[in-house]
C-alpha positions in Angstrom: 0.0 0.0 0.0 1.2 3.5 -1.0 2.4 5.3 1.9 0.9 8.2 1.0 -3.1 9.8 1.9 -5.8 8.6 -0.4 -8.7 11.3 1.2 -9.2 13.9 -2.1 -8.4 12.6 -5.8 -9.2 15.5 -7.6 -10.3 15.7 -11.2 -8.7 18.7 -13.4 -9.0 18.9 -17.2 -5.7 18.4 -18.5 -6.1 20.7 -21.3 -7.0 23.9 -20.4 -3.9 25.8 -18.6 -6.0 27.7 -16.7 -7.5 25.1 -14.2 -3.9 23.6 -14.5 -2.3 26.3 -12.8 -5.1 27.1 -10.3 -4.4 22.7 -9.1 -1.0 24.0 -8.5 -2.8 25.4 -5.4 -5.5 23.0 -4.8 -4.2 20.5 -1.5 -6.1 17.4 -2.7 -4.0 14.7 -1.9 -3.8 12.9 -5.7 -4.7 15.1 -8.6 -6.1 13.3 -11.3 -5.4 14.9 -14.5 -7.6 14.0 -17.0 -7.6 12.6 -20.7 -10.5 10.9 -21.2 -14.4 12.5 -20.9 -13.6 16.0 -20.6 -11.0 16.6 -23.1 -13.0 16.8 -26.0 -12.4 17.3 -29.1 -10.3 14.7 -29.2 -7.5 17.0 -30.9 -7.3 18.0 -27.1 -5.8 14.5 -25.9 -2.5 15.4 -27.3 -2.5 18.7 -25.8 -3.6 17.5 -22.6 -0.6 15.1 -22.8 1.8 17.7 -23.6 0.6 20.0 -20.5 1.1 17.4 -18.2 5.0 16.1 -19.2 5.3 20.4 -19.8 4.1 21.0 -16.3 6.0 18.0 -14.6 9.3 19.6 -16.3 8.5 22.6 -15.2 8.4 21.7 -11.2 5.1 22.8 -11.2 3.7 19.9 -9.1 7.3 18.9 -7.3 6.5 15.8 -4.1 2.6 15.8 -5.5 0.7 12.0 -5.8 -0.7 12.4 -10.0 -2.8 10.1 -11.5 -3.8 10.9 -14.7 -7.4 9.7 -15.9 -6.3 7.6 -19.7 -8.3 6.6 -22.2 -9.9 3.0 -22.0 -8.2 -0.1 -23.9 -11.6 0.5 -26.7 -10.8 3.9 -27.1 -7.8 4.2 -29.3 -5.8 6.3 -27.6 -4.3 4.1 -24.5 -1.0 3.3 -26.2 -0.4 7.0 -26.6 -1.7 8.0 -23.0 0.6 5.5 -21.3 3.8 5.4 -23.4 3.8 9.2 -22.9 3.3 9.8 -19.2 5.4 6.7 -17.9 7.9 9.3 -17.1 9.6 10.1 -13.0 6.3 13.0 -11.5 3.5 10.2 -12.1 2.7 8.0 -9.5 0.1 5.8 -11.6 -3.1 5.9 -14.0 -6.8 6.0 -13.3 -8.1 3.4 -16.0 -11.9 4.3 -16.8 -14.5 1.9 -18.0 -12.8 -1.5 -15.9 -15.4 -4.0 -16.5 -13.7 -7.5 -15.7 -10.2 -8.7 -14.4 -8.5 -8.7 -18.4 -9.1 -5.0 -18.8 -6.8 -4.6 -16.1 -4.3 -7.2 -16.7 -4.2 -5.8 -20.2 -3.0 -2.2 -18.6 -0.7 -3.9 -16.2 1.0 -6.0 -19.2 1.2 -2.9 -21.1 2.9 -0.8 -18.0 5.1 -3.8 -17.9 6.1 -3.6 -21.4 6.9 -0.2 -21.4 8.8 0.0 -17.7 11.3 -2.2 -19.0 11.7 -0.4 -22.5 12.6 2.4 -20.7 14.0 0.9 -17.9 12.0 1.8 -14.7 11.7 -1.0 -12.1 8.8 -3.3 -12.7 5.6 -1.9 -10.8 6.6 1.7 -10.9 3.6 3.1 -12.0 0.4 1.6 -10.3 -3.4 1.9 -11.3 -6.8 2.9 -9.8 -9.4 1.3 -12.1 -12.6 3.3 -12.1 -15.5 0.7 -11.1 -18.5 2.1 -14.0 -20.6 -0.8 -14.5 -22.8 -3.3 -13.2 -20.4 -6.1 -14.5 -17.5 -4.0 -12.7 -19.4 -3.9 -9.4 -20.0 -7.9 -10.1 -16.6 -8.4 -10.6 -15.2 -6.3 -8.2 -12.8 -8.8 -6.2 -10.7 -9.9 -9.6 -10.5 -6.5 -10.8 -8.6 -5.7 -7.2 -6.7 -8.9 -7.6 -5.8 -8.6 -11.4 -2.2 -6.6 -11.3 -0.7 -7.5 -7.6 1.4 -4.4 -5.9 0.5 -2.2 -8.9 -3.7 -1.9 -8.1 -3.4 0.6 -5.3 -7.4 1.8 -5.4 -10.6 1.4 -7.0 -13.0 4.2 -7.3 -16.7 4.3 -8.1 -17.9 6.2 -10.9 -21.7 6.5 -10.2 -23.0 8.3 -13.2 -22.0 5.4 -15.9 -23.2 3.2 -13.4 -26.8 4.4 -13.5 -26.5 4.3 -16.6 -25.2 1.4 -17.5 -28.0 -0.2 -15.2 -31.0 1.5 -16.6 -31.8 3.0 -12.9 -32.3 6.2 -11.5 -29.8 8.7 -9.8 -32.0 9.5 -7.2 -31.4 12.3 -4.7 -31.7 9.9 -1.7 -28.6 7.9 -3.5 -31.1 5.1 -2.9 -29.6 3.4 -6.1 -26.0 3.1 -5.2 -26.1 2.1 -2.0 -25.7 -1.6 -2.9 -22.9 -0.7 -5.3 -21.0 1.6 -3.1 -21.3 -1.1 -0.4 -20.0 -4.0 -2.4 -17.3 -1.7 -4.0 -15.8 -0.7 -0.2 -15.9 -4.6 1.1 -14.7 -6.0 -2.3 -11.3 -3.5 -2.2 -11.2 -4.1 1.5 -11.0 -7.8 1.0 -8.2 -7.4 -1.1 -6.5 -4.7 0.9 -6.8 -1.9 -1.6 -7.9 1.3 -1.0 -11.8 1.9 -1.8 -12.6 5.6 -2.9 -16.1 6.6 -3.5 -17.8 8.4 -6.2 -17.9 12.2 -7.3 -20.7 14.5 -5.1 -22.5 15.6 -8.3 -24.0 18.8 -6.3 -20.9 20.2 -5.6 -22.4 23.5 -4.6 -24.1 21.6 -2.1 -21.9 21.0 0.9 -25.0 20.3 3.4 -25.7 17.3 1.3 -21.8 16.6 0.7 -21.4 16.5 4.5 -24.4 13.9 4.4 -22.9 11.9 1.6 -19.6 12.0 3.6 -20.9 10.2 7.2 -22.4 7.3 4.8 -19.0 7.1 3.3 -16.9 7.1 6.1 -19.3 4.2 8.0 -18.9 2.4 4.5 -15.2 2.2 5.0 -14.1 4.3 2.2 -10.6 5.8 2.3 -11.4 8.8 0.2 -13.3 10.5 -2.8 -13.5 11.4 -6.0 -13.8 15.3 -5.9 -14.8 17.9 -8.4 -14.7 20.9 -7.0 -11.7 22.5 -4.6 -14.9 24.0 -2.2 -15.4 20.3 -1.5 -11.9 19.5 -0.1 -12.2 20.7 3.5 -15.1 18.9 4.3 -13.5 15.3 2.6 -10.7 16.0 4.4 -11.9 16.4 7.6 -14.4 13.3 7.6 -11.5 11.0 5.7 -8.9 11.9 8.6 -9.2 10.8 12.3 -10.6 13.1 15.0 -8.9 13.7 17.9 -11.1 11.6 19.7 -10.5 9.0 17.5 -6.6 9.4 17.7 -6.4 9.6 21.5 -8.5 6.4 21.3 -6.0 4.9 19.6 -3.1 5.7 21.4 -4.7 4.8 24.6 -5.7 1.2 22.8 -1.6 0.9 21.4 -0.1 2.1 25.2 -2.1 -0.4 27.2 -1.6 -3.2 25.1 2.2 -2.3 24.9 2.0 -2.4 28.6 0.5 -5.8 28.9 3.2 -7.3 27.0 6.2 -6.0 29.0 4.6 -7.2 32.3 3.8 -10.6 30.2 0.3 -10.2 31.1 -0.5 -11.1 26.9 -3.7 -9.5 26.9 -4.8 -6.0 27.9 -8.2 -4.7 28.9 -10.0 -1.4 28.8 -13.3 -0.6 30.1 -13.2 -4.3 31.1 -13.0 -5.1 28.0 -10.1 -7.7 26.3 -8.1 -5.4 23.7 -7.9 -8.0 20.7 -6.1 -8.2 17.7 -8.6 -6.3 15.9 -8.0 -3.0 17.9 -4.9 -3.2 18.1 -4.9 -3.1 14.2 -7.2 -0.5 13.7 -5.4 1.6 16.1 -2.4 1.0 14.3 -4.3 2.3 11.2 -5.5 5.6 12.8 -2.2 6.4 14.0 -0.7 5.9 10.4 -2.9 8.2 8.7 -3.1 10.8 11.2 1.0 10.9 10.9 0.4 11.2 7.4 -2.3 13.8 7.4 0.3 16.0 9.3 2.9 15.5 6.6 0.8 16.8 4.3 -0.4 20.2 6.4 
């Protein structure tokens, strides 16, 4: 797992400059620069390539977790995208429209192929496949498991979902809770991180807040984010509160504790402190360390 934070992955439009220079700002904690939907007309792709290698030489972005969003494998343009951008300032790719296990094996041979061309270390550059479909929600356990050490994350991509199911986005959400759910144990399972989908109102941050308690109980580690507005809120509901971390380091000292004094097992509350606290105080502990990296 990436030591890095996975609580904001921010979309920006590779091809227009002037959202380009305003992320140079933005503190999401992986900027996804995209390729695919909203560089159109296609003509764009190639300038949205450019800006991103032109920006990475530039410094512009310097210690900063990028993703780029490439085109699918369908598309035409994936050979392009990748052979480009597999250059030292990107982390990994977002790969849209994943639908079964050989999508992503395809991208992961194909990352392969071209890290040993030009001679990076096998697995440099990883991949968060974007979880669009029915059959991607069905099959999300393989899609996880498809490229060992390089799938880092899924994300859900709610719009083509709905779509692709013939159902309705209602306001509720009503319709991807079953999806979201399934989505945040299947990564889990496979210990990769889950990230859920874009908060279409993003003017909205009373219903972004609501969105976000759902998430958090769901186990997501973060979210797709449209709008810079929306990062404190994901930020503060994707870290750990103080509560939470003082929990934690209460949980970590008294088990510590019991093991000098060879006692094996410690108890709080009257209550045994098992294994599974232990971990998950482990886990707050490492992303609040992170989170103040990143301040």
């Amino acid at each position: 797992m990436n030591e890095h934070l996975f609580r904001s992955l921010m979309f920006v439009p590779a091809h227009n400059e002037h959202l380009m220079d305003k992320a140079t700002t933005f503190n999401a904690d992986v900027l996804l620069f995209d390729i695919e939907d909203s560089v159109q007309p296609a003509e764009n792709k190639q300038k949205a390539r450019n800006n991103i290698l032109r920006y990475l030489k530039e410094g512009k972005f310097e210690g900063r977790s990028i993703y780029p969003r490439i085109n699918d494998r369908e598309s035409g343009y994936l050979l392009q995208d990748v052979y480009q951008l597999t250059v030292s300032g990107i982390e990994g790719f977002v790969y849209p429209k994943a639908t079964c296990p050989e999508d992503i094996y395809f991208i992961g041979k194909l990352l392969e192929t071209i890290e040993y061309e030009k001679k990076f270390p096998i697995g440099t550059f990883k991949l968060i496949p974007l979880i669009e479909t029915s059959g991607a929600v069905m099959n999300i356990q393989g899609i996880c498991k498809a490229c060992p050490n390089r799938v880092v994350a899924v994300a859900f991509g709610c719009e083509d979902f709905v779509t692709d199911l013939q159902g309705k986005h209602d306001i509720e959400g009503k319709s991807i809770e079953v999806p979201r759910a399934m989505i945040a144990m299947g990564a889990r399972s496979c210990g990769v991180y889950p990230i859920d989908t874009v908060h279409i109102r993003v003017h909205d941050l009373e219903d972004l807040e609501k969105n976000l308690i759902l998430s958090k109980k769901l186990g997501f580690e973060g979210m797709l984010v449209l709008n810079p507005k929306e990062l404190p809120l994901v930020h503060k509901y994707y870290s750990p509160t103080e509560e939470e971390v003082n929990w934690a380091k209460e949980m970590i000292r008294l088990s510590e504790e019991a093991f000098k004094s060879g006692q094996g097992v410690a108890l709080k509350d009257n209550k045994f402190i098992g294994p599974p606290m232990l971990k998950m105080a482990r886990n707050i502990i490492k992303k609040y360390e992170l989170g103040n990296k990143n301040v």
